[in-house]
C-alpha positions in Angstrom: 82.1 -24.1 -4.8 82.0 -27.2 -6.0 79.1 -28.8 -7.6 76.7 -27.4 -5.1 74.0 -25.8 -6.9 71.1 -26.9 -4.8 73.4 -25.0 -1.7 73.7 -21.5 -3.3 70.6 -20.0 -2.0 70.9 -21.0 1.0 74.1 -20.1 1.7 73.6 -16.6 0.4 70.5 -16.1 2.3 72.3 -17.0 5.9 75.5 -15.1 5.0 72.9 -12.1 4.4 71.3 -12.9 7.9 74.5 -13.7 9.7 76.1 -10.0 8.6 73.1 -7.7 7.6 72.2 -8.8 10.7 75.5 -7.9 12.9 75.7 -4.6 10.9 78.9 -5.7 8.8 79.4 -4.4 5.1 80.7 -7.6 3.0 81.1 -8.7 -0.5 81.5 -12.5 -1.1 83.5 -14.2 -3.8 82.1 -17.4 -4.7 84.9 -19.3 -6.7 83.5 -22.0 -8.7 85.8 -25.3 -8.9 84.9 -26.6 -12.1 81.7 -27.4 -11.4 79.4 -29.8 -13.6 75.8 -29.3 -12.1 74.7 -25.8 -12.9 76.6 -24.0 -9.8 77.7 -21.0 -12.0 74.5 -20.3 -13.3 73.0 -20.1 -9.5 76.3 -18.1 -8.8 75.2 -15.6 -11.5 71.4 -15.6 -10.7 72.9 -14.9 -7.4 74.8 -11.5 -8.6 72.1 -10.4 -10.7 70.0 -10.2 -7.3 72.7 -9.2 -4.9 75.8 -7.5 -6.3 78.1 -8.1 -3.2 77.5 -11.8 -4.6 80.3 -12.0 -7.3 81.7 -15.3 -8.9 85.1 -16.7 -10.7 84.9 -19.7 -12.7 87.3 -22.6 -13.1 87.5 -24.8 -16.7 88.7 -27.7 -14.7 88.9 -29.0 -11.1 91.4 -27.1 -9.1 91.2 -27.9 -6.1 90.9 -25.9 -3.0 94.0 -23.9 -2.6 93.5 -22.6 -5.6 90.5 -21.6 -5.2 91.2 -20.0 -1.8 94.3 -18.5 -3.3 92.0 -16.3 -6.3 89.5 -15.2 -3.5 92.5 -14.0 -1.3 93.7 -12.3 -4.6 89.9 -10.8 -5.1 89.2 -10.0 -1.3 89.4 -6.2 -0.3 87.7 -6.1 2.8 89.2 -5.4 6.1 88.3 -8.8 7.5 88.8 -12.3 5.1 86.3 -15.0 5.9 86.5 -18.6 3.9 83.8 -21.3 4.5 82.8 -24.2 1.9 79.2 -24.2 -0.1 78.3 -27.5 1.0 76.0 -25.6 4.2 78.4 -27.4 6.7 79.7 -24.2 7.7 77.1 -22.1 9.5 77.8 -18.5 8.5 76.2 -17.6 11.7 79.9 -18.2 13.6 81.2 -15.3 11.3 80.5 -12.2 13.6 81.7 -14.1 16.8 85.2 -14.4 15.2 85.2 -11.2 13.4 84.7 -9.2 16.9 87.9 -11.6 17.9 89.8 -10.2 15.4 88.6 -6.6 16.2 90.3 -7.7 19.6 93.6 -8.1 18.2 93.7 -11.7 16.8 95.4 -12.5 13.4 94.0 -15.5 13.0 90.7 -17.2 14.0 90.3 -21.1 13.5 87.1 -23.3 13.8 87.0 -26.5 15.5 84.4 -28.8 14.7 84.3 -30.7 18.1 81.1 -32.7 17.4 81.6 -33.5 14.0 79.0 -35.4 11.4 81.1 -37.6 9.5 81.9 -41.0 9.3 84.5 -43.1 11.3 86.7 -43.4 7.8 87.2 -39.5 7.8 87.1 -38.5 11.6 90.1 -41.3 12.7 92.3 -40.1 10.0 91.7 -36.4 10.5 92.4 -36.8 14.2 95.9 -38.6 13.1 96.5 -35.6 10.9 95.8 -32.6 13.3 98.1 -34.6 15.9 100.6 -34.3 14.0 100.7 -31.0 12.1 100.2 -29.7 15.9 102.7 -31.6 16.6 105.3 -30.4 13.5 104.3 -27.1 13.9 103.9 -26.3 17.0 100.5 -24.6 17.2 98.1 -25.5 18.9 94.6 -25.9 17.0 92.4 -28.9 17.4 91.2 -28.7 13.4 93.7 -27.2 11.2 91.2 -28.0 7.6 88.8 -26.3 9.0 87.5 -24.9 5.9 85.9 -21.7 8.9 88.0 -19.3 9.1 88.4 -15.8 9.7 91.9 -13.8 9.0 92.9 -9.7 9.4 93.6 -9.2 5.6 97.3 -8.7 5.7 97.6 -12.1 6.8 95.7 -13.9 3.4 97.6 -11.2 1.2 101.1 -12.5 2.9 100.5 -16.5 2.3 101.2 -18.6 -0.8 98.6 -21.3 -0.9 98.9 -23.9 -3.7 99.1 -27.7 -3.8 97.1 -28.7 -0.6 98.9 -25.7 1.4 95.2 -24.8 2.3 95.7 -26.7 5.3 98.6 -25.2 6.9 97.5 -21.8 6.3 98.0 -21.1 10.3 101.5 -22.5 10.1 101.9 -20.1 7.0 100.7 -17.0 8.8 102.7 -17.9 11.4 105.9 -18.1 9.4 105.0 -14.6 8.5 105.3 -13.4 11.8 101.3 -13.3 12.5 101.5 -15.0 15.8 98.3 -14.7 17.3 96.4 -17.3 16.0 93.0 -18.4 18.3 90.7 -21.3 17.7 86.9 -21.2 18.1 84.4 -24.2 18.2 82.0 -24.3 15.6 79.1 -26.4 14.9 79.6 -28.9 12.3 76.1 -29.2 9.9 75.2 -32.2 8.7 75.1 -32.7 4.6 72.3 -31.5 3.3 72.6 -31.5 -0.5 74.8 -33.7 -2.6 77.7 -35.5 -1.2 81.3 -35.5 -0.8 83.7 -34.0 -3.1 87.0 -35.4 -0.7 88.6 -39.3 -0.7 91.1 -40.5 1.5 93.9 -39.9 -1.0 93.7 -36.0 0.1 95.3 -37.3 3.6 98.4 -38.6 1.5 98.7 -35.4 -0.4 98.4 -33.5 3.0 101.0 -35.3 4.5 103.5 -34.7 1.5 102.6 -31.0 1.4 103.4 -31.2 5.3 106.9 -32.1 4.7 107.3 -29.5 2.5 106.0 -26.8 4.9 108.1 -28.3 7.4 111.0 -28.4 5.4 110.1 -24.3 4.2 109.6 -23.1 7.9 112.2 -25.3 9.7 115.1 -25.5 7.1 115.4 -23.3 5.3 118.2 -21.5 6.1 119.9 -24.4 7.1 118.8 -27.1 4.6 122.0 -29.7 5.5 120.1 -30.3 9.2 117.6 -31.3 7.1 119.5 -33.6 4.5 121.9 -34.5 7.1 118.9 -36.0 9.8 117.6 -37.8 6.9 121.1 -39.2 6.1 121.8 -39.9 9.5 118.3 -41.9 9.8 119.5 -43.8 6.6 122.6 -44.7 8.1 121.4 -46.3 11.6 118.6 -48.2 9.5 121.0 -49.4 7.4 123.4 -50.7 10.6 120.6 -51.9 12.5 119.6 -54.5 9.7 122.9 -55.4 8.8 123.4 -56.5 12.4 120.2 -58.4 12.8 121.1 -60.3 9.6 124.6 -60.9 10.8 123.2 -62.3 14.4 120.3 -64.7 12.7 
């Protein structure tokens, strides 16, 4: 939660609907980024109504793997769910991809297929997923998804931080939880507020994928990884040296 005070209710009310209504007990932990606009207070009007409704507040901005990382710390339920506050997310997916993980999946992954954002976000994202599928080797469509459903042994064996929240699958998979299935999910437009993300989160995904490559690929054998980027060094180097030496 971030700054989304006028999305509180809302949310609350369909994640009752969505899992009252499916017959699932929950608790939700609503973690509170720093926010400037009066979210906390909703998120405590909020538990004084409903007590599965419980909250965690941030002094300062965090960001969303650290955010995710204290309600994976908090969560005791069988079943983990994440989804942002912004109403995006419709909580009404939730039991579809909790009876997948009742059928043996580790992971379950939303795919916004139709999605409600401008060109400046989509194009980029697109880019992004191409390659993390590409790097890692898994097969999702929408890797920030911020809808997604995991068995809890999964979010108590990852280490998110940094903007790791992205290649949670690629994590889990790392830790040997394999079955990881994707599900298309309506994408909502915005109804309160606006956007808390800027392009500059693409560059600090991209850095954070060369680390996770680097952790999952490399690690036991980190001069491959040294050594390809010498041996890259080395051809560049040649291949300029002999176009200057031929002009």
């Amino acid at each position: 939660v971030y700054n989304e005070a006028e999305s509180l209710p809302e949310l609350a009310q369909q994640i009752r609907a969505a899992l009252d209504g499916a017959g699932y007990s929950f608790e939700v932990w609503l973690i509170d980024d720093g926010s400037t606009d009066g979210s906390w207070e909703e998120i405590e009007a909020l538990h004084e109504v409903d007590a599965r409704f419980a909250g965690v507040r941030f002094r300062k901005n965090n960001g969303k793997s650290a955010a995710l990382a204290v309600g994976f710390e908090r969560a005791a339920g069988r079943y983990v769910c994440t989804l942002d506050a912004d109403l995006q997310d419709n909580p009404a997916e939730l039991p579809t991809m909790l009876k997948r993980l009742e059928g043996g999946a580790d992971l379950v992954s939303g795919w916004k297929q139709k999605r409600h954002a401008p060109i400046t976000k989509t194009i980029p994202s697109r880019f992004f997923n191409g390659v993390t599928r590409l790097v890692s080797g898994i097969k999702l469509h929408d890797f920030n998804c911020g809808l997604k459903a995991y068995r809890a042994e999964v979010v108590k064996a990852v280490r998110v931080y940094g903007e790791l929240h992205r290649y949670i699958p690629l994590l889990a998979k790392w830790e040997g939880y394999t079955r990881i299935e994707e599900q298309v999910v309506a994408h909502r437009k915005r109804k309160y507020g606006r956007t808390k993300f800027g392009l500059e989160r693409f560059v600090r995904g991209f850095l954070d994928l060369m680390t996770v490559a680097f952790l999952t690929r490399f690690m036991r054998r980190p001069m491959h990884f040294f050594g390809g980027l010498g041996t890259l060094a080395f051809v560049g180097g040649f291949l300029i040296s002999l176009y200057l030496t031929l002009q």
